[in-house]
N, C-alpha and C positions, 0 to 999 in steps of 0.2 A: 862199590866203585861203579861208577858210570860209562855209559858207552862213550863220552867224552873223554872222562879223565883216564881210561883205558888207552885209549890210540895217544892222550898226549903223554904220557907218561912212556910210551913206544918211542913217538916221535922227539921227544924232551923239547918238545914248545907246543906252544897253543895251535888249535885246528882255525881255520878260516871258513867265514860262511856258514855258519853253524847254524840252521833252521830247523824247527820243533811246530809244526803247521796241520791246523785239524785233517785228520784223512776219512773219506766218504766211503762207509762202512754198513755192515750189516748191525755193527756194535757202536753207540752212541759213544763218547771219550777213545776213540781211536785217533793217535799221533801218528806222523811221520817226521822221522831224523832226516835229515841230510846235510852232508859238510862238502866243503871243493874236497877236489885231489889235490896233494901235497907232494912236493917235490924235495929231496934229500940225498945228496949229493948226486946219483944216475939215476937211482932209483927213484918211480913216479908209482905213487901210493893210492887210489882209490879206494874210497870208503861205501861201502853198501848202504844201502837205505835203510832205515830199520824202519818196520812199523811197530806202533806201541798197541796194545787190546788192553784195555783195562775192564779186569772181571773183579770188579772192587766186590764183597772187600777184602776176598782171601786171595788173589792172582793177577799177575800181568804176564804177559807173554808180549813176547821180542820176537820177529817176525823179520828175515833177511832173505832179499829174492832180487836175484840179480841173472842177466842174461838172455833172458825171455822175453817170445816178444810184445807179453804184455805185463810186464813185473809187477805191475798196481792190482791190476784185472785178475792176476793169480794170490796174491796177496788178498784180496778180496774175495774170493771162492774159499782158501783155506778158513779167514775170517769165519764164516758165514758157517764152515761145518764144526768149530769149535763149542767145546763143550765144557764144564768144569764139574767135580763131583766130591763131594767129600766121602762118599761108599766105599770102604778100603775095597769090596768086592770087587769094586767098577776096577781097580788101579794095580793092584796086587799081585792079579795073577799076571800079568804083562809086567811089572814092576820086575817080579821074579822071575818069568822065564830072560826075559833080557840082560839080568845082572847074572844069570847061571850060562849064556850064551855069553857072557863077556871072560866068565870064569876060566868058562874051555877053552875061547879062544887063547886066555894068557897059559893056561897048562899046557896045550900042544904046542905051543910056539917055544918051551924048555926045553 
């Protein structure tokens, strides 16, 4: 599913202003999303930027940065320290201690 059909399938209609516009990067095929805010009955919906990184041909990463006062400028510093590795050694030991700090956390919360 997409990060479109995601929010319209929330909002049950289509998003407006939907732009997908090259973003100036450390990494050559880097996208930016962006849609209006959308309005639904009181409630006013903003949508985050997403940046796209394409680490063809095994990865994409989806990059959301809102609030800051340079959203793009930090979006671009995390770009720039991005890495990808197929070493299970590189991924592994972080892979499992996080999914064993997810474990605790659901067993002490019984």
């Amino acid at each position: 599913m997409t990060v479109v059909q995601g929010y319209e399938e929330d909002l049950r209609r289509p998003l407006t202003g939907v732009k997908l516009l090259p973003f100036d990067s450390a990494r050559q095929g880097t996208w930016k999303w962006t849609a209006d805010s959308a309005t639904q009955g009181d409630h006013q919906f903003h949508f985050p930027p997403r940046v796209i990184v394409d680490f063809s041909p095994d990865a994409v990463a989806v990059i959301s940065i809102r609030g800051t006062a340079d959203d793009d400028g930090l979006a671009r510093q995390i770009i720039q320290t991005m890495r990808t590795t197929k070493d299970p050694q590189c991924y592994f030991p972080l892979l499992d201690a996080t999914l064993k700090a997810m474990d605790d956390g659901v067993l002490r919360s019984k």
